[in-house]
mmCIF file of the N, C-alpha and C atoms, coordinates in Angstrom:
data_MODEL
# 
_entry.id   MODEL 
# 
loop_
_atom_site.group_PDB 
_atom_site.id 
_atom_site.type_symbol 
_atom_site.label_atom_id 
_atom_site.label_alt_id 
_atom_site.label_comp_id 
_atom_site.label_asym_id 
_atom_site.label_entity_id 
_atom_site.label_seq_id 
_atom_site.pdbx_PDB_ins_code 
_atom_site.Cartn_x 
_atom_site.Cartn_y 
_atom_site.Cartn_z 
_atom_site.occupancy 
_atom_site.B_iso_or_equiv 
_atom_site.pdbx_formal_charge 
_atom_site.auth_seq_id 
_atom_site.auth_comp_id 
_atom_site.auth_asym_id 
_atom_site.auth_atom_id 
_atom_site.pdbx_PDB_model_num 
ATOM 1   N N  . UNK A 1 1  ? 109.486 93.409 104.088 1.00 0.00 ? 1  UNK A N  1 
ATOM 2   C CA . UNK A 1 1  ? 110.770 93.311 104.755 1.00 0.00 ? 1  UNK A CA 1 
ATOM 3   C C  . UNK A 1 1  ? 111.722 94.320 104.152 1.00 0.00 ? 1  UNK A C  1 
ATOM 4   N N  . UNK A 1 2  ? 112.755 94.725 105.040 1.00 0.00 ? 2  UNK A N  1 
ATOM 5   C CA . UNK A 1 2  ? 113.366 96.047 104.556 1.00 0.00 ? 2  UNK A CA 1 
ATOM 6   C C  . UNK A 1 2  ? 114.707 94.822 103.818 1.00 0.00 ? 2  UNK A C  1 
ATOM 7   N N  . UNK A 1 3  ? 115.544 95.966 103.540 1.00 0.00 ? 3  UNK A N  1 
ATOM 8   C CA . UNK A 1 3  ? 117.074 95.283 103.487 1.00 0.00 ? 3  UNK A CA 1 
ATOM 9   C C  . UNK A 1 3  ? 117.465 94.483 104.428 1.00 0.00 ? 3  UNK A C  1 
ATOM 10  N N  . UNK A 1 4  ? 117.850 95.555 106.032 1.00 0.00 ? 4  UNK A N  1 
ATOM 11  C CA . UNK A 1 4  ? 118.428 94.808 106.596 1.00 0.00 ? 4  UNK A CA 1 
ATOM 12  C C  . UNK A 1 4  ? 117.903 93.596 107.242 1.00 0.00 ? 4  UNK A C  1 
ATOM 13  N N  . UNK A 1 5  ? 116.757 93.195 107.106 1.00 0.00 ? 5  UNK A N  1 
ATOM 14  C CA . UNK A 1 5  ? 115.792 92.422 107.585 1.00 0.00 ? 5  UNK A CA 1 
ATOM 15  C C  . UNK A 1 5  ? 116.112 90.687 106.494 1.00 0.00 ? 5  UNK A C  1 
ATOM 16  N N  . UNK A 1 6  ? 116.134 91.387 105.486 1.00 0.00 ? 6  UNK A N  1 
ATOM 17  C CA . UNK A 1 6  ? 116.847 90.242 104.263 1.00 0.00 ? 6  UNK A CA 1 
ATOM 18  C C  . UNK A 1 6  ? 118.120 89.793 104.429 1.00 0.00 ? 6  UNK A C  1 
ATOM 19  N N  . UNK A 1 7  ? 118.887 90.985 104.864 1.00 0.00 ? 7  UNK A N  1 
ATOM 20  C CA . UNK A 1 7  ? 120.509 90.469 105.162 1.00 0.00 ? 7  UNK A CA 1 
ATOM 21  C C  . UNK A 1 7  ? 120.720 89.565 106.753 1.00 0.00 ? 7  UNK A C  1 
ATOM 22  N N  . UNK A 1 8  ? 120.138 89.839 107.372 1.00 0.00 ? 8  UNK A N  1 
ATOM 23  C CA . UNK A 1 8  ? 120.213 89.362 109.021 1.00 0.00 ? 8  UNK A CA 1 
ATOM 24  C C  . UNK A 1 8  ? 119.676 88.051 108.173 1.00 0.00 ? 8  UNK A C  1 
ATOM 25  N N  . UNK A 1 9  ? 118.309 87.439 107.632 1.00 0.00 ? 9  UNK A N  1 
ATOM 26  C CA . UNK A 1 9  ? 117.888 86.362 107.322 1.00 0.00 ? 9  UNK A CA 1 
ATOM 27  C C  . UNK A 1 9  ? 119.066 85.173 106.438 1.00 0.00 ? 9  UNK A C  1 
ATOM 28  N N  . UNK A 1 10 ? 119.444 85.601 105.631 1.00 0.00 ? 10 UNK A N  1 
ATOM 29  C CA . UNK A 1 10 ? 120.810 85.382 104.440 1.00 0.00 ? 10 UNK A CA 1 
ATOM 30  C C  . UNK A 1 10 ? 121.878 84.866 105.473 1.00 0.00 ? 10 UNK A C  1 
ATOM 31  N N  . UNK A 1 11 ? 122.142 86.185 106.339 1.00 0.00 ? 11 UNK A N  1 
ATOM 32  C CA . UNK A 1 11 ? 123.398 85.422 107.176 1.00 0.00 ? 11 UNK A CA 1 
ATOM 33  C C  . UNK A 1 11 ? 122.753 84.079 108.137 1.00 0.00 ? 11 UNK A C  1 
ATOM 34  N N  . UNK A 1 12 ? 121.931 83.980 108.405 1.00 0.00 ? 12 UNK A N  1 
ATOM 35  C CA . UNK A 1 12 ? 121.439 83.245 109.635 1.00 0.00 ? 12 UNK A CA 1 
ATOM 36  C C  . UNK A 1 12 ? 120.938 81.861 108.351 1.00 0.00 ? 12 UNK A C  1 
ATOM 37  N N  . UNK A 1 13 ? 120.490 82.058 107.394 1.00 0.00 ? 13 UNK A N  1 
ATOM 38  C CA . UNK A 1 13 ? 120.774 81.244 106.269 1.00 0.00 ? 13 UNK A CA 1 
ATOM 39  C C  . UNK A 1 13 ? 121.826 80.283 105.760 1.00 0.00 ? 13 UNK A C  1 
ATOM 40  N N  . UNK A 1 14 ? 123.005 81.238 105.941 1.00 0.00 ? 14 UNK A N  1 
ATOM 41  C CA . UNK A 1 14 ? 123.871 80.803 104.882 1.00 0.00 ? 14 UNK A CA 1 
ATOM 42  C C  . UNK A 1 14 ? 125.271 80.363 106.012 1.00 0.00 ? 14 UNK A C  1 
ATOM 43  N N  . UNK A 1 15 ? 124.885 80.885 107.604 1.00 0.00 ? 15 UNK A N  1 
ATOM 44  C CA . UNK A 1 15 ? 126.087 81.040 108.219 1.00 0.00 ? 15 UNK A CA 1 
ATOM 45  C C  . UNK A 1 15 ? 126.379 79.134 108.712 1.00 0.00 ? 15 UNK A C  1 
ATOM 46  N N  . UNK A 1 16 ? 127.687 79.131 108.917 1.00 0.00 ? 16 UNK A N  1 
ATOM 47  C CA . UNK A 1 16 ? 128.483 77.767 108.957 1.00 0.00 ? 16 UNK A CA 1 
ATOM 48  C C  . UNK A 1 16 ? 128.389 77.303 110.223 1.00 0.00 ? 16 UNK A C  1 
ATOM 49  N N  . UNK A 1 17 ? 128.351 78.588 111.493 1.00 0.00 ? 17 UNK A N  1 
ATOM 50  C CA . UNK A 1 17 ? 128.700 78.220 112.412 1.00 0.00 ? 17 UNK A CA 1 
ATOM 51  C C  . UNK A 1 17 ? 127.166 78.067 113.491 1.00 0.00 ? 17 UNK A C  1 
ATOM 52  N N  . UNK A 1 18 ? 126.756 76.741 113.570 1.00 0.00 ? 18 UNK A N  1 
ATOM 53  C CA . UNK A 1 18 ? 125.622 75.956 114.194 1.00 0.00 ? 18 UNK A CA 1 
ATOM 54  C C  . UNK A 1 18 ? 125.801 77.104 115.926 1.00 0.00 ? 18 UNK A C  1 
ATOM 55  N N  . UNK A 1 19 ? 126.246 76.975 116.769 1.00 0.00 ? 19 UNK A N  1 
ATOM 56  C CA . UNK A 1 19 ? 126.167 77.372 117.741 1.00 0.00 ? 19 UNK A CA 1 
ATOM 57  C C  . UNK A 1 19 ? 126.015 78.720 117.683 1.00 0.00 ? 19 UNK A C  1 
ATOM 58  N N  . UNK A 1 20 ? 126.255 79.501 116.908 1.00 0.00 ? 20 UNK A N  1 
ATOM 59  C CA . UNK A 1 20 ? 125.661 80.880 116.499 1.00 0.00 ? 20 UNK A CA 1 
ATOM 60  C C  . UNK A 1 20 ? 124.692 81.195 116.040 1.00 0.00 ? 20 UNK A C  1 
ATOM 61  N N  . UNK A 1 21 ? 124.272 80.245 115.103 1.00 0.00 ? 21 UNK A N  1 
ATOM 62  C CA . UNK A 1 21 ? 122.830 80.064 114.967 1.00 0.00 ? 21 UNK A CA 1 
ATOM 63  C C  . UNK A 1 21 ? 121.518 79.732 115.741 1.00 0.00 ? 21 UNK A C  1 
ATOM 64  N N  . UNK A 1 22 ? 121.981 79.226 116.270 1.00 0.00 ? 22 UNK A N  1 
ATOM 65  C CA . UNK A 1 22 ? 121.143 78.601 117.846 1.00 0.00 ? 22 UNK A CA 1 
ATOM 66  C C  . UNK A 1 22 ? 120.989 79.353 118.196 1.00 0.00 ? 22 UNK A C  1 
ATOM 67  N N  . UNK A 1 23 ? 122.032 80.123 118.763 1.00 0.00 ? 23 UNK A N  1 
ATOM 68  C CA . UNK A 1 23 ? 121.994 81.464 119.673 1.00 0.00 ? 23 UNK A CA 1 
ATOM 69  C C  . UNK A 1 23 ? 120.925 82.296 119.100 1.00 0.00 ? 23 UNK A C  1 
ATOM 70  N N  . UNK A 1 24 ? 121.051 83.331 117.930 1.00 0.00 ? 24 UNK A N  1 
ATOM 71  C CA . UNK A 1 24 ? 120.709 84.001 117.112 1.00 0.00 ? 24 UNK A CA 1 
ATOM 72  C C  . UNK A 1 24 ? 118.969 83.329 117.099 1.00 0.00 ? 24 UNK A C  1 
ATOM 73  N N  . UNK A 1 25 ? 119.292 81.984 116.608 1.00 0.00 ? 25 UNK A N  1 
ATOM 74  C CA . UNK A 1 25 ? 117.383 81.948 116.431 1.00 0.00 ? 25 UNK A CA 1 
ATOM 75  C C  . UNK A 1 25 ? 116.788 81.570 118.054 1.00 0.00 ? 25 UNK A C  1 
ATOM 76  N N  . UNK A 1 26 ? 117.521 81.732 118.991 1.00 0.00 ? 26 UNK A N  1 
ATOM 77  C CA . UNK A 1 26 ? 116.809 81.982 120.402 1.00 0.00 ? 26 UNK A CA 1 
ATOM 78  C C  . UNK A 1 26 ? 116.641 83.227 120.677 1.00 0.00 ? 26 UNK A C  1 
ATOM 79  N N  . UNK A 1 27 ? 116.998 84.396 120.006 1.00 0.00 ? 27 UNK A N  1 
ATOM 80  C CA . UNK A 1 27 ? 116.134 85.890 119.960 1.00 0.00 ? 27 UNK A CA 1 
ATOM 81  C C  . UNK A 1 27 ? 115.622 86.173 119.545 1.00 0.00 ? 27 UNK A C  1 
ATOM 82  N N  . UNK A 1 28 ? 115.194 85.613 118.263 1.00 0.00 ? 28 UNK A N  1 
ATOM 83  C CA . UNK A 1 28 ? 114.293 85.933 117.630 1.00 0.00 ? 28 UNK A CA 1 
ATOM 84  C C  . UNK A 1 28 ? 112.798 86.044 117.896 1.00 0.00 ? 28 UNK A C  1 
ATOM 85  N N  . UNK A 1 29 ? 112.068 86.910 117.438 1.00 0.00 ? 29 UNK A N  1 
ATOM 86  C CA . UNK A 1 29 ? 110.974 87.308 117.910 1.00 0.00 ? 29 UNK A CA 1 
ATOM 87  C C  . UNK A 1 29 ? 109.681 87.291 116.980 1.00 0.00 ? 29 UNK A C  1 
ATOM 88  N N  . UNK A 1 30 ? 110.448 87.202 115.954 1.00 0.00 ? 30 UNK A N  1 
ATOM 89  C CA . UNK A 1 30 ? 109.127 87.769 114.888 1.00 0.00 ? 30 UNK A CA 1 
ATOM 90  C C  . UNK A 1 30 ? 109.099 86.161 114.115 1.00 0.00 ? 30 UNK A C  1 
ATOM 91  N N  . UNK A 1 31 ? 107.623 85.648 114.624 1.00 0.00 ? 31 UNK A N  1 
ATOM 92  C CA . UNK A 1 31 ? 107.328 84.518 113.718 1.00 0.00 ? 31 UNK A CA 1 
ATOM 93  C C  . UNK A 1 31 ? 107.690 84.206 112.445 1.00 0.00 ? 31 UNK A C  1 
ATOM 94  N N  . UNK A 1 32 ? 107.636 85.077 111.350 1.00 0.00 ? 32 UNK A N  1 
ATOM 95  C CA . UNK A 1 32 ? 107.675 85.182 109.992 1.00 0.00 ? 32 UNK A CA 1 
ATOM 96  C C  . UNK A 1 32 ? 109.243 84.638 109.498 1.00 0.00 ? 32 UNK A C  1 
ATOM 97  N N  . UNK A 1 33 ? 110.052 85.255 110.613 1.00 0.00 ? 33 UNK A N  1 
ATOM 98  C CA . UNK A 1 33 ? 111.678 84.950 110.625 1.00 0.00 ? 33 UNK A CA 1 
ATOM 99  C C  . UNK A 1 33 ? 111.914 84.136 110.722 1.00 0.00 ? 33 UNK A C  1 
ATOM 100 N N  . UNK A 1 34 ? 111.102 83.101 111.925 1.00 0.00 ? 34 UNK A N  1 
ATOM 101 C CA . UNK A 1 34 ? 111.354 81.679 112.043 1.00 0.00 ? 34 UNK A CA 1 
ATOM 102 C C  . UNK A 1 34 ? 110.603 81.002 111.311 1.00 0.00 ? 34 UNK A C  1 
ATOM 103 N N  . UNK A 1 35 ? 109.208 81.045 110.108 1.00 0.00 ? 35 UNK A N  1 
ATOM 104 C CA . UNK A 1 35 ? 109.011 80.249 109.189 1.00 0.00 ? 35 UNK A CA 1 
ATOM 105 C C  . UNK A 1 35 ? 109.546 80.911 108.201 1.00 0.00 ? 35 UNK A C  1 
ATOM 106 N N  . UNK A 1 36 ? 110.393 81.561 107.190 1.00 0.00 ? 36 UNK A N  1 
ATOM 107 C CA . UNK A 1 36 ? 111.244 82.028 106.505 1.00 0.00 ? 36 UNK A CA 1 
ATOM 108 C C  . UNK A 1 36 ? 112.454 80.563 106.106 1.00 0.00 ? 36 UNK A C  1 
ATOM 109 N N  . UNK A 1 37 ? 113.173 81.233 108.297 1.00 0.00 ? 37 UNK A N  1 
ATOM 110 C CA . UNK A 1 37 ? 114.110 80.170 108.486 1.00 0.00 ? 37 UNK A CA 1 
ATOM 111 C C  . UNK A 1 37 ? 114.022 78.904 108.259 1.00 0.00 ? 37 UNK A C  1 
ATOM 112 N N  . UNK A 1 38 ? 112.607 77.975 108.877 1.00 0.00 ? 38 UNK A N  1 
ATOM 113 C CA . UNK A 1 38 ? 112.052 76.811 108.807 1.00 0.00 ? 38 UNK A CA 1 
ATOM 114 C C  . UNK A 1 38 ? 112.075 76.225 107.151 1.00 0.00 ? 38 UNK A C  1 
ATOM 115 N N  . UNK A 1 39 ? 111.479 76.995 106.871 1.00 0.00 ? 39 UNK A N  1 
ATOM 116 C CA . UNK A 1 39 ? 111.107 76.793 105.474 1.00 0.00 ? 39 UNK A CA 1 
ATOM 117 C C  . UNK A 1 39 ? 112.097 76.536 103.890 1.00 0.00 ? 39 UNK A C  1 
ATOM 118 N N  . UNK A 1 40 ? 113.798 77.420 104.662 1.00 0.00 ? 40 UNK A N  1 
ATOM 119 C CA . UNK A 1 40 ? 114.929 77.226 103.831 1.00 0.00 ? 40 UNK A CA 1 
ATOM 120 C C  . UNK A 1 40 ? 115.632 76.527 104.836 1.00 0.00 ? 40 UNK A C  1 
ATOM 121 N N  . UNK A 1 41 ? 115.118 75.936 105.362 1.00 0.00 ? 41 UNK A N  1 
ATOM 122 C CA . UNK A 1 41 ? 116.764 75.103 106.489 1.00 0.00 ? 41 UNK A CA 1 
ATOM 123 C C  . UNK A 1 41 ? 116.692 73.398 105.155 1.00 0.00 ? 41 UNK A C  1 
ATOM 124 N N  . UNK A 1 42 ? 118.256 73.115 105.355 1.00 0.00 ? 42 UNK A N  1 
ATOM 125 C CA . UNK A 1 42 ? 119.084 72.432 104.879 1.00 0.00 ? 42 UNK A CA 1 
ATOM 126 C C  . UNK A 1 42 ? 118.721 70.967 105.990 1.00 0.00 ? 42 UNK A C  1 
ATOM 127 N N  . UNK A 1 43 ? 117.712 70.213 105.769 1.00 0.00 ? 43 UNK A N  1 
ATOM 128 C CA . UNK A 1 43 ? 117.622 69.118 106.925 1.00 0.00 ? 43 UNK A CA 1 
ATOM 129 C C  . UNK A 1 43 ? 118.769 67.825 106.931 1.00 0.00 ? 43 UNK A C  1 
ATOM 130 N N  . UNK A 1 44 ? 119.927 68.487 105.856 1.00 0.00 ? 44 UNK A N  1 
ATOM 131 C CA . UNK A 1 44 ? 120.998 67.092 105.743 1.00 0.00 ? 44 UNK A CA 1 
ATOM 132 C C  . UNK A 1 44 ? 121.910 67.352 107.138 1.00 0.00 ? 44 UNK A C  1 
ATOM 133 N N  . UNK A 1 45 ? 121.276 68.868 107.483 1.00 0.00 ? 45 UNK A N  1 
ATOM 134 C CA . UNK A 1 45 ? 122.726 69.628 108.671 1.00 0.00 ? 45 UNK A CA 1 
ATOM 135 C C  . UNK A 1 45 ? 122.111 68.938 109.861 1.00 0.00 ? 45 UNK A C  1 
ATOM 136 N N  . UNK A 1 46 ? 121.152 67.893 110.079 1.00 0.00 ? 46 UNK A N  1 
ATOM 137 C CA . UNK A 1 46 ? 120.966 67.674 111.473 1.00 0.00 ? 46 UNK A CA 1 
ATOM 138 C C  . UNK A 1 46 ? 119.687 68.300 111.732 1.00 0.00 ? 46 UNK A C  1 
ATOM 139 N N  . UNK A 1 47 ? 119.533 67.730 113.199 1.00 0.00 ? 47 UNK A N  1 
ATOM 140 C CA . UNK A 1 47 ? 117.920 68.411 114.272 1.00 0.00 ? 47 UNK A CA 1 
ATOM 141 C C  . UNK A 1 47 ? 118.364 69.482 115.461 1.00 0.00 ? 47 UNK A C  1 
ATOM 142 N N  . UNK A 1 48 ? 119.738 69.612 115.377 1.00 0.00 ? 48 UNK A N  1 
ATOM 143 C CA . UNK A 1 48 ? 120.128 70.696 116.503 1.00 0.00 ? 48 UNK A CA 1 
ATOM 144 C C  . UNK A 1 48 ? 119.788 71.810 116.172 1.00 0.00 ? 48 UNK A C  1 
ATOM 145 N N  . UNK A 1 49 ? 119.493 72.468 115.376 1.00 0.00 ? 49 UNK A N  1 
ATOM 146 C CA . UNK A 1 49 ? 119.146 74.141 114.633 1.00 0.00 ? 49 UNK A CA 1 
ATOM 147 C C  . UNK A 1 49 ? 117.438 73.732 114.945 1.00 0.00 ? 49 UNK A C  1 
ATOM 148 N N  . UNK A 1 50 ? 116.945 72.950 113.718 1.00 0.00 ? 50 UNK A N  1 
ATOM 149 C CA . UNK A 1 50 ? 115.492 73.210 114.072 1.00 0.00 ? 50 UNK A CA 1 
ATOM 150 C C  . UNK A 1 50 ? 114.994 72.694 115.908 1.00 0.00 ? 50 UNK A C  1 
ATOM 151 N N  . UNK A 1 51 ? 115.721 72.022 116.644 1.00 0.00 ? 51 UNK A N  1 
ATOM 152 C CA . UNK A 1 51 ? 115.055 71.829 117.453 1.00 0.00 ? 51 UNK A CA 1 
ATOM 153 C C  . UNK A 1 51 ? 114.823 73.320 118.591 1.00 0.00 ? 51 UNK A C  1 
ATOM 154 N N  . UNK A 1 52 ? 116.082 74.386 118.448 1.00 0.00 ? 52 UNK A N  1 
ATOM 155 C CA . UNK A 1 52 ? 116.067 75.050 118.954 1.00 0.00 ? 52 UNK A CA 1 
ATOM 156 C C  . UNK A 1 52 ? 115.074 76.288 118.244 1.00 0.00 ? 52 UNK A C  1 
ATOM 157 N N  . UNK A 1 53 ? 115.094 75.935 116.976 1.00 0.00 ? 53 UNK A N  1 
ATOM 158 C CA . UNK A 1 53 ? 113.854 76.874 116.415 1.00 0.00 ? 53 UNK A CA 1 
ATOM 159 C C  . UNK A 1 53 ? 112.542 76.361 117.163 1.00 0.00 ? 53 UNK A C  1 
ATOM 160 N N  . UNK A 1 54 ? 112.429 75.050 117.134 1.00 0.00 ? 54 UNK A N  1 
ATOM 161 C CA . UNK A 1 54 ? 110.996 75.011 117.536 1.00 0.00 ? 54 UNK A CA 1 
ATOM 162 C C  . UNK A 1 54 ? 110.644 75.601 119.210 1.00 0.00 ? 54 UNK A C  1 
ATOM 163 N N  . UNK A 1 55 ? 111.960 75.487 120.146 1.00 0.00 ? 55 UNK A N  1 
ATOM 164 C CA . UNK A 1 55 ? 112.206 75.667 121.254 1.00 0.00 ? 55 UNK A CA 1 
ATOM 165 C C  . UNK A 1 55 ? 112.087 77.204 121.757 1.00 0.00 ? 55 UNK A C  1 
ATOM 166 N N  . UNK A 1 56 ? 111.539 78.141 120.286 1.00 0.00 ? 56 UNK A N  1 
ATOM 167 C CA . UNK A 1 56 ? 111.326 79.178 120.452 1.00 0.00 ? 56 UNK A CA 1 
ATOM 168 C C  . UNK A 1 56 ? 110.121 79.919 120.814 1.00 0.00 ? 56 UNK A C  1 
ATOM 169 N N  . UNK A 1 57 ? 110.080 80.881 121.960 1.00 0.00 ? 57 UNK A N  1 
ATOM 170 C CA . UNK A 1 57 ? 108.711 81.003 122.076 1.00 0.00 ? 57 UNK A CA 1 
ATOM 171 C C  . UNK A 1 57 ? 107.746 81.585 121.396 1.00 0.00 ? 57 UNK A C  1 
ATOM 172 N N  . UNK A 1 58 ? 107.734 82.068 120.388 1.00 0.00 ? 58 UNK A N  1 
ATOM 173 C CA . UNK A 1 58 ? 107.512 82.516 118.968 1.00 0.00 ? 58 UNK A CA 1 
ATOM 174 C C  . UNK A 1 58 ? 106.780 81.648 118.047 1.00 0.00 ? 58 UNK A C  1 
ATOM 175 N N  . UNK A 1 59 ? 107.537 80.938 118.022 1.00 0.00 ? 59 UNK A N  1 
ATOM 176 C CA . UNK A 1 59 ? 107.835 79.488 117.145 1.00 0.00 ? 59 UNK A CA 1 
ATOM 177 C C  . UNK A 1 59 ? 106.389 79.232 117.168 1.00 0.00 ? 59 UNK A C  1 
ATOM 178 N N  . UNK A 1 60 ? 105.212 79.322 115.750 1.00 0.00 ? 60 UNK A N  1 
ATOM 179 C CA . UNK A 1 60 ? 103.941 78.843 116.192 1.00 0.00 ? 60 UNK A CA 1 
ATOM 180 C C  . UNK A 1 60 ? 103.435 77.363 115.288 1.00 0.00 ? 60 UNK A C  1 
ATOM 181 N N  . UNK A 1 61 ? 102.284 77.341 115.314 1.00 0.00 ? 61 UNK A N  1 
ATOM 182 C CA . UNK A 1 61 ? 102.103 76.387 114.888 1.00 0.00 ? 61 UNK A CA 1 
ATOM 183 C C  . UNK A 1 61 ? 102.227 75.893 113.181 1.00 0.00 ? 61 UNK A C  1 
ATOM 184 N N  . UNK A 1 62 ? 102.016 76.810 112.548 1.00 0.00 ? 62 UNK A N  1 
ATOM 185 C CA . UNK A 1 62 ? 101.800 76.438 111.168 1.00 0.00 ? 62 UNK A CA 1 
ATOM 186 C C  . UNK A 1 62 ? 103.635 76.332 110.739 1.00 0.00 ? 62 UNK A C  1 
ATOM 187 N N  . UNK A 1 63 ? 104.679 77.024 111.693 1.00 0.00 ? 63 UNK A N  1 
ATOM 188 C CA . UNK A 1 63 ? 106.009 76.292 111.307 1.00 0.00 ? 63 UNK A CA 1 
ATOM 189 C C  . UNK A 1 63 ? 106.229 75.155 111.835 1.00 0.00 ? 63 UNK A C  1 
ATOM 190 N N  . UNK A 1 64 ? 105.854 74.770 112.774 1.00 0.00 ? 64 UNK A N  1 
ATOM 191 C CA . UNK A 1 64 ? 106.358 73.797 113.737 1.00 0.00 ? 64 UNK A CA 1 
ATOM 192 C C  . UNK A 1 64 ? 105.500 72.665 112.706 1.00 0.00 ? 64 UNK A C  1 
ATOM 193 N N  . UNK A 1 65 ? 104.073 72.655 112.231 1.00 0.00 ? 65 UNK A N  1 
ATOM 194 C CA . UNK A 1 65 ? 103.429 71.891 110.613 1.00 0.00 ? 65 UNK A CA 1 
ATOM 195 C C  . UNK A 1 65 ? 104.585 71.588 109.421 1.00 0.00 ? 65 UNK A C  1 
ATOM 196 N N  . UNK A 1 66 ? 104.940 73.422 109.182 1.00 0.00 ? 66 UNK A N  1 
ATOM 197 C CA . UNK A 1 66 ? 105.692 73.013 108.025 1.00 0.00 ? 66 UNK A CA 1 
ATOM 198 C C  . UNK A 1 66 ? 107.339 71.884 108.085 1.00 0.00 ? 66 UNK A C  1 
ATOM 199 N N  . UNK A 1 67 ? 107.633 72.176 109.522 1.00 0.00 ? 67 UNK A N  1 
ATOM 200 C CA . UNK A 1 67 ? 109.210 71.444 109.761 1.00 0.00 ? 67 UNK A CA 1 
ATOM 201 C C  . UNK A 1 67 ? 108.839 69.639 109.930 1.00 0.00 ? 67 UNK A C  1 
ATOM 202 N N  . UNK A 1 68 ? 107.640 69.874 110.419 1.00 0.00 ? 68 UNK A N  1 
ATOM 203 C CA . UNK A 1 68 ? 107.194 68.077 110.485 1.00 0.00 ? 68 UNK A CA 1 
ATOM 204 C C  . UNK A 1 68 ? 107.044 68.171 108.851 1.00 0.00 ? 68 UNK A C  1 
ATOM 205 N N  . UNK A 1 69 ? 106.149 68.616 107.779 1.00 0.00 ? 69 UNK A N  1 
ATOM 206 C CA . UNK A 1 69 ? 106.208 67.382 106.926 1.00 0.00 ? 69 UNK A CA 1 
ATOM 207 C C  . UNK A 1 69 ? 107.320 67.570 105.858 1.00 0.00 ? 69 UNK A C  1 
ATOM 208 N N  . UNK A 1 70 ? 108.288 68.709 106.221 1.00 0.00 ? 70 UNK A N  1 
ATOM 209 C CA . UNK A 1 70 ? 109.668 68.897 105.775 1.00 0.00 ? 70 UNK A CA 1 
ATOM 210 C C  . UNK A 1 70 ? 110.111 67.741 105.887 1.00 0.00 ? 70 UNK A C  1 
ATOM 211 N N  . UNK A 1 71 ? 110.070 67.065 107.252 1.00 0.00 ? 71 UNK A N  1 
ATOM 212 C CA . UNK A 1 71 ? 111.173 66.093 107.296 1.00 0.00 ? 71 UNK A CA 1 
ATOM 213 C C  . UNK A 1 71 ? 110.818 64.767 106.946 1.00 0.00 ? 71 UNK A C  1 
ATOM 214 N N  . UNK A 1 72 ? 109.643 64.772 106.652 1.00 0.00 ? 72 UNK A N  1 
ATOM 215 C CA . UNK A 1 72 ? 108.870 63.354 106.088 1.00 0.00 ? 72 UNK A CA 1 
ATOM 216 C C  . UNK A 1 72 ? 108.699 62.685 106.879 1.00 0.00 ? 72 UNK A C  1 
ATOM 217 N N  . UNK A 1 73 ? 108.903 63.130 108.335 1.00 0.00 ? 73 UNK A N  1 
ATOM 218 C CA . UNK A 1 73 ? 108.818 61.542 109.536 1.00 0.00 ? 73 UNK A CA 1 
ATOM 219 C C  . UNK A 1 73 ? 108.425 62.301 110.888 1.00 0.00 ? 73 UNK A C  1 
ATOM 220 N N  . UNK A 1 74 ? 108.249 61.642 111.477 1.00 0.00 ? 74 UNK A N  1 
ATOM 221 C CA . UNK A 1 74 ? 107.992 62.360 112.548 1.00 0.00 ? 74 UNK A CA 1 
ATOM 222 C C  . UNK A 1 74 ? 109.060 62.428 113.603 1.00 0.00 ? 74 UNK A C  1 
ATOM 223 N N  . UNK A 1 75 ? 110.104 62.464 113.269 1.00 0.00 ? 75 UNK A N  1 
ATOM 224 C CA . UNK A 1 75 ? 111.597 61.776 113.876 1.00 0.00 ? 75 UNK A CA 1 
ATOM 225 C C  . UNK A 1 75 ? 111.921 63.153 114.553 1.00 0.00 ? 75 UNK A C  1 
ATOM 226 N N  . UNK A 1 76 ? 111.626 64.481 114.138 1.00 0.00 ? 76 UNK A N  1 
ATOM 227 C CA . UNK A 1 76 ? 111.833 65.583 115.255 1.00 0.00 ? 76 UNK A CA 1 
ATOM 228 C C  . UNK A 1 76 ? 111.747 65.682 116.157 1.00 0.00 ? 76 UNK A C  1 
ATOM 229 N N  . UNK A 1 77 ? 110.179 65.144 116.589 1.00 0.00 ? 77 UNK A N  1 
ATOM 230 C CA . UNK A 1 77 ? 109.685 65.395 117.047 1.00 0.00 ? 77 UNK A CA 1 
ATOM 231 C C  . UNK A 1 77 ? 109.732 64.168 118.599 1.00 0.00 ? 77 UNK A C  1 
ATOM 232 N N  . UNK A 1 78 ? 110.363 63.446 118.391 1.00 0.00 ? 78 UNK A N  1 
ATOM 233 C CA . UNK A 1 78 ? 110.719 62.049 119.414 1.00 0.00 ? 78 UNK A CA 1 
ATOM 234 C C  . UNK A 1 78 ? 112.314 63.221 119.659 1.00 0.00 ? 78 UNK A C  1 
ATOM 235 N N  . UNK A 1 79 ? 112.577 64.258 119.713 1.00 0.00 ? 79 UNK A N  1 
ATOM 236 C CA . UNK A 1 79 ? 114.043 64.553 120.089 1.00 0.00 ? 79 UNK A CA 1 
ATOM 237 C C  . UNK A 1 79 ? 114.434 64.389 121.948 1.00 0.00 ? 79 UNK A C  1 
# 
């Protein structure tokens, strides 16, 4: 991964505002970005971010694995 590839990840990381994020991880394209993302998301913020990650067509299987036993339940996945 280059720089700016780290910085786009960081902001989409670290950013406050949920509906921008959504947005942002509905363009995304490159698998790796969305288990990156998957893999540091904050699950106290809610299922609205990951549900739209998983809602991605990208989105494959071994993240959509890692966000189930992230959350210890299968409670995503009834969204």
């Amino acid at each position: 991964m280059d720089s700016a590839e780290i910085t786009f990840l960081e902001e989409m990381r670290y950013g406050t505002d949920k509906d921008n994020t959504i947005r942002r991880l509905s363009t995304i394209d490159n698998p790796l970005f969305l288990q990156f993302f998957a893999a540091n998301y904050n699950w106290n913020n809610r299922f609205n971010v990951p549900k739209a990650l998983l809602n991605n067509e990208h989105c494959d299987l071994g993240t959509g694995l890692l966000m189930f036993y992230d959350t210890g339940s299968d409670e995503i996945f009834c969204l």
